[in-house]
SEGU-756121 format. One line per field, with one value per atom (N, C-alpha, C, O, CB): residue number from 1; residue in one letter; atom name; x, y negated, z. Coordinates in pm, whole numbers, plus 32768, in hexadecimal, padded with zeros to 4 digits. Each point is the difference from the previous one (the first is absolute). Glycine has a CB too. Layout:
% residues N
pos	[NUM | ...]
code	[A | ...]
site	[CA | ...]
px	[X | ...]
py	[Y | ...]
pz	[Z | ...]
//
This chain:
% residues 100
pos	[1 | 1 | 1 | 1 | 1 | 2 | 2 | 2 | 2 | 2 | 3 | 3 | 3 | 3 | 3 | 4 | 4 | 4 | 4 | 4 | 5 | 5 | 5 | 5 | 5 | 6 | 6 | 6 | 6 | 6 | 7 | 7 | 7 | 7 | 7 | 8 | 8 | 8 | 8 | 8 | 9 | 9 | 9 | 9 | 9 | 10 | 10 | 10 | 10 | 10 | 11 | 11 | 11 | 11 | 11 | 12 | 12 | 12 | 12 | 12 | 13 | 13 | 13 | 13 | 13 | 14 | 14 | 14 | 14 | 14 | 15 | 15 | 15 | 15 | 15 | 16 | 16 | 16 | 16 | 16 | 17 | 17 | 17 | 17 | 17 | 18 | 18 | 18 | 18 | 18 | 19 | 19 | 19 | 19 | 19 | 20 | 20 | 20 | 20 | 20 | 21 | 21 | 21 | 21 | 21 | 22 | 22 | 22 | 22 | 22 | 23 | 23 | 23 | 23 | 23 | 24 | 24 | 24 | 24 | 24 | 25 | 25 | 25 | 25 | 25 | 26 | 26 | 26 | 26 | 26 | 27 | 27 | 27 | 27 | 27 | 28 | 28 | 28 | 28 | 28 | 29 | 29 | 29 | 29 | 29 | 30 | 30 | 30 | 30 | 30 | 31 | 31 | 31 | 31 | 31 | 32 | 32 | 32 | 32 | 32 | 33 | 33 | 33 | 33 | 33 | 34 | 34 | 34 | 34 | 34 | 35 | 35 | 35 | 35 | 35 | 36 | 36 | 36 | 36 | 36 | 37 | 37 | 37 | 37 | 37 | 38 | 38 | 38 | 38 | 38 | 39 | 39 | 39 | 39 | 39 | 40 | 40 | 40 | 40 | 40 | 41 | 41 | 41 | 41 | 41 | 42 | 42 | 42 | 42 | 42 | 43 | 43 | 43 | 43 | 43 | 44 | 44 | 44 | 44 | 44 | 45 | 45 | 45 | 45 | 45 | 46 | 46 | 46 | 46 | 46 | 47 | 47 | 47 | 47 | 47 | 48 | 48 | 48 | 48 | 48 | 49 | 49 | 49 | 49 | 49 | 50 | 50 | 50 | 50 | 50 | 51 | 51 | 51 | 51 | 51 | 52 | 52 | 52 | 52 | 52 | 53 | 53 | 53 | 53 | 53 | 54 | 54 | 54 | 54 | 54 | 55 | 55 | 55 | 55 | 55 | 56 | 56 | 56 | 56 | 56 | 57 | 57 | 57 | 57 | 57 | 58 | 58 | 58 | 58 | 58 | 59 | 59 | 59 | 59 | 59 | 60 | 60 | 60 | 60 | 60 | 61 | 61 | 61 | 61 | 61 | 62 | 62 | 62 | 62 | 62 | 63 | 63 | 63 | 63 | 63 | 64 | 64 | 64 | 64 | 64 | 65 | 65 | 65 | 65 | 65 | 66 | 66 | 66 | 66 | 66 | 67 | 67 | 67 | 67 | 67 | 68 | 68 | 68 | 68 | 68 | 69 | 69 | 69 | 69 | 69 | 70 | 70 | 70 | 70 | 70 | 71 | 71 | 71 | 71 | 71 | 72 | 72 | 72 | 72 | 72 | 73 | 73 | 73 | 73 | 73 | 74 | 74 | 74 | 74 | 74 | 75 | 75 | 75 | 75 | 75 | 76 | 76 | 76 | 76 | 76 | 77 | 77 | 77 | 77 | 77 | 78 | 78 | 78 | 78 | 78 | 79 | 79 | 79 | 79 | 79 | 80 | 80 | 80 | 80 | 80 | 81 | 81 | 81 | 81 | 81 | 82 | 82 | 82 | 82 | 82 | 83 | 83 | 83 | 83 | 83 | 84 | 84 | 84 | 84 | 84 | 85 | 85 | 85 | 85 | 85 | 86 | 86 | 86 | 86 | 86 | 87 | 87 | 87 | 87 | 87 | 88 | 88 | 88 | 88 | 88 | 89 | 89 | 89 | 89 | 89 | 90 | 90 | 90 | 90 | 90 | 91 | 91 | 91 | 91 | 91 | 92 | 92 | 92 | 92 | 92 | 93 | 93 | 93 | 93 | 93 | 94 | 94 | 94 | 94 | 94 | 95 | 95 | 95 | 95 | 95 | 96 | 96 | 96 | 96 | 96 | 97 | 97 | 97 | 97 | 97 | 98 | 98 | 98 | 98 | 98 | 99 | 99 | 99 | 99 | 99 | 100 | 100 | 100 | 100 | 100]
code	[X | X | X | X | X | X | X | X | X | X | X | X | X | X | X | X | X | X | X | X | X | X | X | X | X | X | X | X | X | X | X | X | X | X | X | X | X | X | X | X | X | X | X | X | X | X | X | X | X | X | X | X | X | X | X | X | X | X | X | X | X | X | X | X | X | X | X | X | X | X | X | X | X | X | X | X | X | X | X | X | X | X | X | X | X | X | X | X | X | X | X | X | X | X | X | X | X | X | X | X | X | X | X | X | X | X | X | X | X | X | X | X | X | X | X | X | X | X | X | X | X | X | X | X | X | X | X | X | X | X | X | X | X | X | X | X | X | X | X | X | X | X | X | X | X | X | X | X | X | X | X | X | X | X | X | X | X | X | X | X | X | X | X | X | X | X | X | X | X | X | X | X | X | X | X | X | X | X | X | X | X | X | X | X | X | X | X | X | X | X | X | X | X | X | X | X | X | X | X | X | X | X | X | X | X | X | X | X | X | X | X | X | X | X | X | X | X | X | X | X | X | X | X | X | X | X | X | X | X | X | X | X | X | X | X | X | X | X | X | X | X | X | X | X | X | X | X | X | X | X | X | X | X | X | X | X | X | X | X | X | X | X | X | X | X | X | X | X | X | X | X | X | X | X | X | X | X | X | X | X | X | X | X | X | X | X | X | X | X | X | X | X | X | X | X | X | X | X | X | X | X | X | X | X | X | X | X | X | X | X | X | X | X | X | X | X | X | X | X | X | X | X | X | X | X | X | X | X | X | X | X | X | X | X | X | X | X | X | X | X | X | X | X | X | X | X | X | X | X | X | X | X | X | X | X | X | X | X | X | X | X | X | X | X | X | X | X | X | X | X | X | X | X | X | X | X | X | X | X | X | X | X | X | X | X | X | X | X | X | X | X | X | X | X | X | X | X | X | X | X | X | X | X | X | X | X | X | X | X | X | X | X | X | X | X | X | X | X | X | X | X | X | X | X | X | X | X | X | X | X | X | X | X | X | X | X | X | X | X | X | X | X | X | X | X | X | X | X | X | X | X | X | X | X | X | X | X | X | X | X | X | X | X | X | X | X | X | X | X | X | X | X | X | X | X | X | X | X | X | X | X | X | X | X | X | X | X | X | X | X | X | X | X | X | X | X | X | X | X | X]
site	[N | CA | C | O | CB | N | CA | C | O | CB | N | CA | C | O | CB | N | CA | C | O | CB | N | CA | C | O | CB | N | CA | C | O | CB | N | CA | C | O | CB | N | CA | C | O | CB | N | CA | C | O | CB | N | CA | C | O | CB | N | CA | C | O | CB | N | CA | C | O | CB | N | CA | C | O | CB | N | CA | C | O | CB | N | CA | C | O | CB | N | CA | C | O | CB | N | CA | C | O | CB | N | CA | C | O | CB | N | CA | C | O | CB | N | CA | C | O | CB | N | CA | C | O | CB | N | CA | C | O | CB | N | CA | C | O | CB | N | CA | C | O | CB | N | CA | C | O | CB | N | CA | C | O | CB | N | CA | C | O | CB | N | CA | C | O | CB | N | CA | C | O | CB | N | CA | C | O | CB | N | CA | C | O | CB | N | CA | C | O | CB | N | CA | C | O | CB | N | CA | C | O | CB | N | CA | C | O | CB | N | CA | C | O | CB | N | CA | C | O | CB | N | CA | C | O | CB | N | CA | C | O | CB | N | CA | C | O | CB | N | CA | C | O | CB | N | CA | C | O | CB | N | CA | C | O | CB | N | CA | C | O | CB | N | CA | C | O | CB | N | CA | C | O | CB | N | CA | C | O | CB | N | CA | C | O | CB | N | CA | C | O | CB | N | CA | C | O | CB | N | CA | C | O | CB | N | CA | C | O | CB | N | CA | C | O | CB | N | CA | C | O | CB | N | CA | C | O | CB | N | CA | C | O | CB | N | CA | C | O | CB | N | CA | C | O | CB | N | CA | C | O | CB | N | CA | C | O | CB | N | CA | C | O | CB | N | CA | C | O | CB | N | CA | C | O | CB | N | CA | C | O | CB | N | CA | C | O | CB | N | CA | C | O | CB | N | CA | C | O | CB | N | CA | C | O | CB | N | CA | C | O | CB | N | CA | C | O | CB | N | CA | C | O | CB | N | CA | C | O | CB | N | CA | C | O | CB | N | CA | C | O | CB | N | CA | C | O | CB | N | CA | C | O | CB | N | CA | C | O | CB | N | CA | C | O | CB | N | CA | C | O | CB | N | CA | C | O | CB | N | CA | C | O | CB | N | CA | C | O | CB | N | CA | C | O | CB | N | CA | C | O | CB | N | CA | C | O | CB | N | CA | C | O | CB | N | CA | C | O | CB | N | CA | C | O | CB | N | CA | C | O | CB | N | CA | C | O | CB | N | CA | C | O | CB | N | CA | C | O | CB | N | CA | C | O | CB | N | CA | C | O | CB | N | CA | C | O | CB | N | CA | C | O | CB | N | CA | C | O | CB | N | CA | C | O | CB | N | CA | C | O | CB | N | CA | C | O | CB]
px	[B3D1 | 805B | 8039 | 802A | 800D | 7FD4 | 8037 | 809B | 803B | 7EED | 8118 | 8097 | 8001 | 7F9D | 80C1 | 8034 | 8023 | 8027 | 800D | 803B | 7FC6 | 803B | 806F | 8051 | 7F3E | 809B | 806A | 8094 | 7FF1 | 7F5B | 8100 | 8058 | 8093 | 8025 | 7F46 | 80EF | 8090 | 801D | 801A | 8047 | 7FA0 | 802B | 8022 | 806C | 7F47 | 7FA0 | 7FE8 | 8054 | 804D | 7ED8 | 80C7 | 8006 | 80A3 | 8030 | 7EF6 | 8115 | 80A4 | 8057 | 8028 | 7FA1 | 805A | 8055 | 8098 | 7FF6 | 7F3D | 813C | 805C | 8029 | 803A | 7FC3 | 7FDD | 7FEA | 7FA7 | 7FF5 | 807F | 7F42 | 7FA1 | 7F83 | 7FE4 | 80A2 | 7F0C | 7FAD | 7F65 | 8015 | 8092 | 7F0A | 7F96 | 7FE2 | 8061 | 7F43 | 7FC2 | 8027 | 8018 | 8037 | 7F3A | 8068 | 8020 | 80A4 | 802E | 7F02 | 810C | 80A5 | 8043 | 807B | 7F69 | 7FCD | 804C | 802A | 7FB4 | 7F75 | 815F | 800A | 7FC6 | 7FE3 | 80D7 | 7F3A | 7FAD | 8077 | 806F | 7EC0 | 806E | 8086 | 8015 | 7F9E | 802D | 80B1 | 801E | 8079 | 803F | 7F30 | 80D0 | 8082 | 8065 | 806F | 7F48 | 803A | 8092 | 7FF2 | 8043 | 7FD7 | 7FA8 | 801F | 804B | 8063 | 7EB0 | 80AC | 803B | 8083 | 8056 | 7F03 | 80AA | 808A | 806A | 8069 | 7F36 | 8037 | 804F | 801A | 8071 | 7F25 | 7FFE | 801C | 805A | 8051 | 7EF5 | 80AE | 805A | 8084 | 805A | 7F09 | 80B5 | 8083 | 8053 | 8066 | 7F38 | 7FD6 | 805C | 8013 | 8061 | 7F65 | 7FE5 | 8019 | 8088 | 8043 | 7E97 | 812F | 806A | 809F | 8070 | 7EC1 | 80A8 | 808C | 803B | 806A | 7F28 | 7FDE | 8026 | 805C | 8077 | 7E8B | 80A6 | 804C | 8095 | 805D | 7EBF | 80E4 | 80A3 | 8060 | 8053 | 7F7C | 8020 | 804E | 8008 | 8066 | 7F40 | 7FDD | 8016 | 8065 | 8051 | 7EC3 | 80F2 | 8044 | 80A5 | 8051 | 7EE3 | 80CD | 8075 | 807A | 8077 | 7EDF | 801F | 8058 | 802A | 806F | 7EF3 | 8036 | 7FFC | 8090 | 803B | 7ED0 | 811C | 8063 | 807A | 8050 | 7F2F | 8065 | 80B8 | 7FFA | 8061 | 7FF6 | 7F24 | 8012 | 8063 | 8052 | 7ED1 | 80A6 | 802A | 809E | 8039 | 7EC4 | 811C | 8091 | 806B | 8073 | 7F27 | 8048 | 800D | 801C | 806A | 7ED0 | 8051 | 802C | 7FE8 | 7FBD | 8054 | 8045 | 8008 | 8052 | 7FE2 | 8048 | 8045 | 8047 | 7FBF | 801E | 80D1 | 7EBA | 7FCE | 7F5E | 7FAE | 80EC | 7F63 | 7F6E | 802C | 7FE1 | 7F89 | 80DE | 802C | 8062 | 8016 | 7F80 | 80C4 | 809F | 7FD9 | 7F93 | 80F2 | 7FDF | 800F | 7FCE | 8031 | 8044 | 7F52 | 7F5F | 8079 | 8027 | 7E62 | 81AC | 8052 | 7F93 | 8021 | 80E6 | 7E91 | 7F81 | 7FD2 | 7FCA | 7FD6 | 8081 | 7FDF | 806C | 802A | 7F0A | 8124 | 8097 | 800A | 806B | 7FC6 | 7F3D | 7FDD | 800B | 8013 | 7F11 | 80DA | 8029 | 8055 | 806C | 7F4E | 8046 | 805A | 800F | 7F96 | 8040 | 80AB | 8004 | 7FA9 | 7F9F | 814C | 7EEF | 7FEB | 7F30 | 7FAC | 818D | 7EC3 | 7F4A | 7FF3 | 7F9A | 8017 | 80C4 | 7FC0 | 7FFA | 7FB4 | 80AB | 8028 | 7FD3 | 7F92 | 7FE2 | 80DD | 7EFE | 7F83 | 7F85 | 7F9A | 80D1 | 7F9C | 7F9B | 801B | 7F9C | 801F | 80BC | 8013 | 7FEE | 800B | 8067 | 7F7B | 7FDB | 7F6A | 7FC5 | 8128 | 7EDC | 7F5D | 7FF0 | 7FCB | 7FF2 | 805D | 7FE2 | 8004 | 7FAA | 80C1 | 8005 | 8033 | 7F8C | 7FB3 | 816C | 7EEE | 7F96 | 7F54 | 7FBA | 80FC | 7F2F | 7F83 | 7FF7 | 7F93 | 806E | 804B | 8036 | 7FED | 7F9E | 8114 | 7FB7 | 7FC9 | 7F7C | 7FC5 | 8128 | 7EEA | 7F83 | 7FAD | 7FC5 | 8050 | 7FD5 | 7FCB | 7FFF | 7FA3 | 805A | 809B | 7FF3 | 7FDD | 7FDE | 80A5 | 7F8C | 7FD7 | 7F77 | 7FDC | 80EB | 7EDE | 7F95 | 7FAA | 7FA5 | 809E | 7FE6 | 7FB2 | 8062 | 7F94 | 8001 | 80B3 | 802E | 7FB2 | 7FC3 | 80F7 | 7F53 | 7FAA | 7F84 | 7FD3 | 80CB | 7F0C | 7F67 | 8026 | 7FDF | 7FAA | 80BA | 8035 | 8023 | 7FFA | 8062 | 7FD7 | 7FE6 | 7FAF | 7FDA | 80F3 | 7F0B | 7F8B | 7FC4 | 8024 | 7FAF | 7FBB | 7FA4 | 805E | 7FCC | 7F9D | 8101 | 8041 | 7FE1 | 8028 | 808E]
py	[60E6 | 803A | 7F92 | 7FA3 | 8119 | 7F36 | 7FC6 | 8004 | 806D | 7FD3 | 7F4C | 800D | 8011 | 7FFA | 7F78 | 80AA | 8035 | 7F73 | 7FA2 | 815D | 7EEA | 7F96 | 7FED | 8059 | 7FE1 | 7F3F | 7FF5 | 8033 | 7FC7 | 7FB1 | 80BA | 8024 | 7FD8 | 7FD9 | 80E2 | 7F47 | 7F9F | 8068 | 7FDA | 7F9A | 8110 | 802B | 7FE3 | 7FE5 | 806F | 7FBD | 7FCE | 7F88 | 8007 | 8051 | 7F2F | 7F7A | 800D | 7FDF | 7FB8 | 8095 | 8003 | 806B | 803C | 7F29 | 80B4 | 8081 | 7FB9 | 7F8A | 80F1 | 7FA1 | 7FFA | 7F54 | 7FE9 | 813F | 7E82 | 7F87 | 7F9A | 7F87 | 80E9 | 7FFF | 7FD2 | 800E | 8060 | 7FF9 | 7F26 | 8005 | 8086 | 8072 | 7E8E | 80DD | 8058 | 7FC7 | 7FDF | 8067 | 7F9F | 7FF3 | 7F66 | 7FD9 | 80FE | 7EDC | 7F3D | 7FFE | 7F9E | 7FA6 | 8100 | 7FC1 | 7FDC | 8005 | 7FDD | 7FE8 | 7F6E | 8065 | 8044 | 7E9A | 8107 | 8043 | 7FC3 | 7F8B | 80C1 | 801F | 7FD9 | 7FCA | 8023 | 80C2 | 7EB4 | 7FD1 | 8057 | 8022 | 7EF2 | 8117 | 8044 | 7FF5 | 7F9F | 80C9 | 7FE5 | 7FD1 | 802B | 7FD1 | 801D | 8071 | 801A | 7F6A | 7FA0 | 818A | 7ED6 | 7F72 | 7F88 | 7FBA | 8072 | 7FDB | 7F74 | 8013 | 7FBA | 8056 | 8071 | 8018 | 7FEF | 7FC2 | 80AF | 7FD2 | 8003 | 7F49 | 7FE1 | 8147 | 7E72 | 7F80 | 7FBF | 7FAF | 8059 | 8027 | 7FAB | 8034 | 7FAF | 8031 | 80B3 | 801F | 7F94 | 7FBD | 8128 | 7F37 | 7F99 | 7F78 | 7FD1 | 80B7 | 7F29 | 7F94 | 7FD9 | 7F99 | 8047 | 806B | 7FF6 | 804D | 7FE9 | 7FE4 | 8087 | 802E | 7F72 | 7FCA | 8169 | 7EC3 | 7F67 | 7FA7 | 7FE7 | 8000 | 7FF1 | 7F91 | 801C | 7FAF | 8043 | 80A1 | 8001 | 7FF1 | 7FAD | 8125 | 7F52 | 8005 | 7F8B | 7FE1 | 80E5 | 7ECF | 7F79 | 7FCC | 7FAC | 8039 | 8043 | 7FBA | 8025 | 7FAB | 80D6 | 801A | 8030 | 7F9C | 7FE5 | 810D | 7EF6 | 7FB0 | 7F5D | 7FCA | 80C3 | 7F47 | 7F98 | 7FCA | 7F96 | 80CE | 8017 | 8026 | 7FCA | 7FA3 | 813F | 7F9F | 7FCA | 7F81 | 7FC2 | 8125 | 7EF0 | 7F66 | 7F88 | 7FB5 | 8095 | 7FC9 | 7FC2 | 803F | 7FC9 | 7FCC | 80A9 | 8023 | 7FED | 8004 | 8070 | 7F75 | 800A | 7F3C | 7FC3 | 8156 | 7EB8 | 7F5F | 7FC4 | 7F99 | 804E | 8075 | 7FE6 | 7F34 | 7F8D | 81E1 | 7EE6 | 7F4C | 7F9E | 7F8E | 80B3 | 7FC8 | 7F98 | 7FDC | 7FA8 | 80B6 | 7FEF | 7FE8 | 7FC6 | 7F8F | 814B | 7F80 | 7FBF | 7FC7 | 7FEF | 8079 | 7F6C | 7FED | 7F51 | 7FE7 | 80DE | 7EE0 | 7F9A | 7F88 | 7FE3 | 8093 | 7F36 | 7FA5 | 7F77 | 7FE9 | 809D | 7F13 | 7FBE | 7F56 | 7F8C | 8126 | 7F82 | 7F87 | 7FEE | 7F9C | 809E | 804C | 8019 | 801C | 8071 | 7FE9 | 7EF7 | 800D | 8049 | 802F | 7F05 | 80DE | 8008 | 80BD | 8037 | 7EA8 | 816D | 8067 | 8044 | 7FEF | 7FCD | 80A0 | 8047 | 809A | 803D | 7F18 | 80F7 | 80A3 | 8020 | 800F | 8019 | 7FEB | 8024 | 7FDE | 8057 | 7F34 | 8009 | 8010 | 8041 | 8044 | 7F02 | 80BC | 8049 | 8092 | 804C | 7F05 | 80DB | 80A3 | 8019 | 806E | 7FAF | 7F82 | 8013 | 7FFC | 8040 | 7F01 | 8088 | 8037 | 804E | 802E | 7F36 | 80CD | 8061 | 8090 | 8064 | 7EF0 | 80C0 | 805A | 7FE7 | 8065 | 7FBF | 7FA4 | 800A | 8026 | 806F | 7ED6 | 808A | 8017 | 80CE | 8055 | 7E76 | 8139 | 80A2 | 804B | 805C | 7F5E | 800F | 803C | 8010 | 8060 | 7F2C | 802B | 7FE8 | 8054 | 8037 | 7EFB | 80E8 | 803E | 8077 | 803B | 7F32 | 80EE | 807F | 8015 | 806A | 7FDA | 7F7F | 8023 | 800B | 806B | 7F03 | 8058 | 8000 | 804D | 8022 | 7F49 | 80BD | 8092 | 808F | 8061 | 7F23 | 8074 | 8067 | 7FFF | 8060 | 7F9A | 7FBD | 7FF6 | 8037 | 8053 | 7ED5 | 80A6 | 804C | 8075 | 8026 | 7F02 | 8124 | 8036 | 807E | 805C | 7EEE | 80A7 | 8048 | 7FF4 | 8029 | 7FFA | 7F9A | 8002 | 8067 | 8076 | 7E75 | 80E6 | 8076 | 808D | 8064 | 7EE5 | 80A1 | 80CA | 8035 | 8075 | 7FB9 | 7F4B | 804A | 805B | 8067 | 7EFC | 80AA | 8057 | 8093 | 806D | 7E9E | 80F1 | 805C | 8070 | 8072 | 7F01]
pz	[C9B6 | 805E | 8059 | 7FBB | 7FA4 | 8102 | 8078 | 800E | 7FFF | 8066 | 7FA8 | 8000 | 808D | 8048 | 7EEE | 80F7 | 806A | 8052 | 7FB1 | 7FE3 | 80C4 | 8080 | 7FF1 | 8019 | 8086 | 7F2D | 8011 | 806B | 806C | 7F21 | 8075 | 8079 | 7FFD | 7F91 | 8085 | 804A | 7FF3 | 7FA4 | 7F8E | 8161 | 7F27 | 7FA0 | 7F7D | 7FCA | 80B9 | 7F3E | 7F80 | 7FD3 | 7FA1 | 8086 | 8028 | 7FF5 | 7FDC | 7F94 | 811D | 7FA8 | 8016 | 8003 | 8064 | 8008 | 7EFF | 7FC2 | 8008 | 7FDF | 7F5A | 80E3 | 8005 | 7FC3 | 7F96 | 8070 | 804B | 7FC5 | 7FDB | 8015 | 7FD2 | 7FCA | 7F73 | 803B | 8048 | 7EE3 | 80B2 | 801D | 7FC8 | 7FD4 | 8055 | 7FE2 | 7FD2 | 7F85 | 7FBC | 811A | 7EEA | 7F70 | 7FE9 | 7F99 | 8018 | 80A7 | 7FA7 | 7FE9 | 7FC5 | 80E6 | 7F72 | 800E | 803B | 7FF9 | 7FAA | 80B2 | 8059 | 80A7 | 8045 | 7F3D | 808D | 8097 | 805F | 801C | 7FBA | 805B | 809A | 807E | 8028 | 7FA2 | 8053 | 807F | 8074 | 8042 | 7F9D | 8042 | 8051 | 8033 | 7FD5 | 7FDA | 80A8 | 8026 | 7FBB | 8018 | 80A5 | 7EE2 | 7FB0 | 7FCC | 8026 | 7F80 | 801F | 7F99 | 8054 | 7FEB | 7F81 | 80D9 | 809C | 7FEA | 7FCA | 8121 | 7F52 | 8001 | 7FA4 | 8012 | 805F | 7F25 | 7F99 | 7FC4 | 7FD8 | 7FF7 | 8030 | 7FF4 | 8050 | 7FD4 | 7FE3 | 80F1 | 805E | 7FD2 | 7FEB | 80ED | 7F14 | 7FD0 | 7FA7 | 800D | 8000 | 7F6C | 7FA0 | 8007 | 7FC6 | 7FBC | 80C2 | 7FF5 | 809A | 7FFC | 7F60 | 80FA | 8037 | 7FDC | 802F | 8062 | 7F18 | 7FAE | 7F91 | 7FE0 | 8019 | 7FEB | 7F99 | 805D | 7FF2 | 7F82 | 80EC | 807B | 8020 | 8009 | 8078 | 7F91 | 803D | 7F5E | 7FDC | 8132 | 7EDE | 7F4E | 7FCE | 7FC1 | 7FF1 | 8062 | 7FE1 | 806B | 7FD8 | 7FBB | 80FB | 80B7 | 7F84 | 7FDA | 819F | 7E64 | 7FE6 | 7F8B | 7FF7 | 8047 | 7F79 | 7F8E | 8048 | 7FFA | 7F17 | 8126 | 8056 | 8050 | 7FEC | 8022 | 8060 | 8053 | 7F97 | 800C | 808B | 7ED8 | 7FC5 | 7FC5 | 7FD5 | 7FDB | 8051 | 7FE7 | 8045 | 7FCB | 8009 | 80E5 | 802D | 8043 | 805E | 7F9B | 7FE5 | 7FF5 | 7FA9 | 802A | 8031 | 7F1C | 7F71 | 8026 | 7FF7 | 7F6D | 80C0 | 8036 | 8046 | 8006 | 7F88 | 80DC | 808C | 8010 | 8020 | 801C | 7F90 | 8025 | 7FB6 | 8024 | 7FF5 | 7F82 | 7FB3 | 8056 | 7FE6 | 7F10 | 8159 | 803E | 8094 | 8025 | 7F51 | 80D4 | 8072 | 802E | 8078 | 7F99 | 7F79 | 7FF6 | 8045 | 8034 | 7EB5 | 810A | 8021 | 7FF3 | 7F93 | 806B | 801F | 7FA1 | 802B | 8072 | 7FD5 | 7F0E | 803A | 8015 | 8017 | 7F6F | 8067 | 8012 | 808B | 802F | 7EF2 | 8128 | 80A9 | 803B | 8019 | 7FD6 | 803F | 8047 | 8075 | 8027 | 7F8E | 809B | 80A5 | 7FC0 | 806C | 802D | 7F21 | 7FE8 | 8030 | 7FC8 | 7FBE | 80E3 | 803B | 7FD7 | 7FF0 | 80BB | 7F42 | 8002 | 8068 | 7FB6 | 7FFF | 80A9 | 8091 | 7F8A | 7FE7 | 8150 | 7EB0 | 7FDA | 7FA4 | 7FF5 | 8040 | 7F55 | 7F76 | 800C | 7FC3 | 7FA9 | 8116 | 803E | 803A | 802F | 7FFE | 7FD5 | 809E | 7F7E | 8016 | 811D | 7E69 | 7F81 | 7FAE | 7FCA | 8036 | 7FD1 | 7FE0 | 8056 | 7FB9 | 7FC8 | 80ED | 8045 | 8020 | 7FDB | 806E | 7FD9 | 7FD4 | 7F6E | 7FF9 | 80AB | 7EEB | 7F92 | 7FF3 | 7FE9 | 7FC7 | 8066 | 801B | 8060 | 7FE4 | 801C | 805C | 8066 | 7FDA | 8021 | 8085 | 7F2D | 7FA3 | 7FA3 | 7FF4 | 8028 | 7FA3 | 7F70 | 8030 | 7FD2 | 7FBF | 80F0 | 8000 | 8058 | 7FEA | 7FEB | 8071 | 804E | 7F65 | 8003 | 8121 | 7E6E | 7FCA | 7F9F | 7FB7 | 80A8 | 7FA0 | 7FD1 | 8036 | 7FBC | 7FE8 | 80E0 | 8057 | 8011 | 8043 | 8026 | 7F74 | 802C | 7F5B | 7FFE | 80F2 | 7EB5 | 7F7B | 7FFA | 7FD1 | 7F8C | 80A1 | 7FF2 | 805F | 7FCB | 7FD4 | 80E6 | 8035 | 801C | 806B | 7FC2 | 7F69 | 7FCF | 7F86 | 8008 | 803B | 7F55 | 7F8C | 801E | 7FB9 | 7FEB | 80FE | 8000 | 8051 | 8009 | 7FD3 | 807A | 806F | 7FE3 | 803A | 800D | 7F5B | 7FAF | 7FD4 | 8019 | 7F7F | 8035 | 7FB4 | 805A | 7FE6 | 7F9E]
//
């Protein structure tokens, strides 16, 4: 008896491949990977964020080894640092729901 032709059908039931197991590449899966590994990213940015808040003055507070140290520069890196911080959260964050 003659088997039948393979078809996407067959091949691709709600996921699951046909009989080896192994899924077939396609775009749910894409998808569903970029999700997670950019849900990972923002959740890691997230914990990250109360890091540098948590030690803020101990990171950008006063360096008494660098006299030429001014308020006026340690604001001018502390606001890049910030600025960085959310672009970088805005940016996995909306890879994490793009797809949704």
């Amino acid at each position: 008896m003659k088997e039948s032709p393979v078809t996407l059908e067959k091949l691709v039931y709600n996921g699951r491949s046909g009989s080896d197991g192994i899924a077939p590449f396609n775009r749910m899966n894409v998808e569903t990977a970029i999700r997670i590994v950019f849900s990972g990213l923002f959740i890691g940015l997230l914990f990250g964020g109360y890091f540098l808040f948590k030690n803020f003055e101990k990171l950008f507070g006063r360096d008494p080894a660098f006299p030429s140290d001014t308020p006026g520069a340690r604001s001018l890196n502390k606001v890049q640092v910030i600025v960085i911080w959310l672009h970088l959260l805005a940016i996995t964050g909306g890879f994490a729901l793009w797809l949704h």
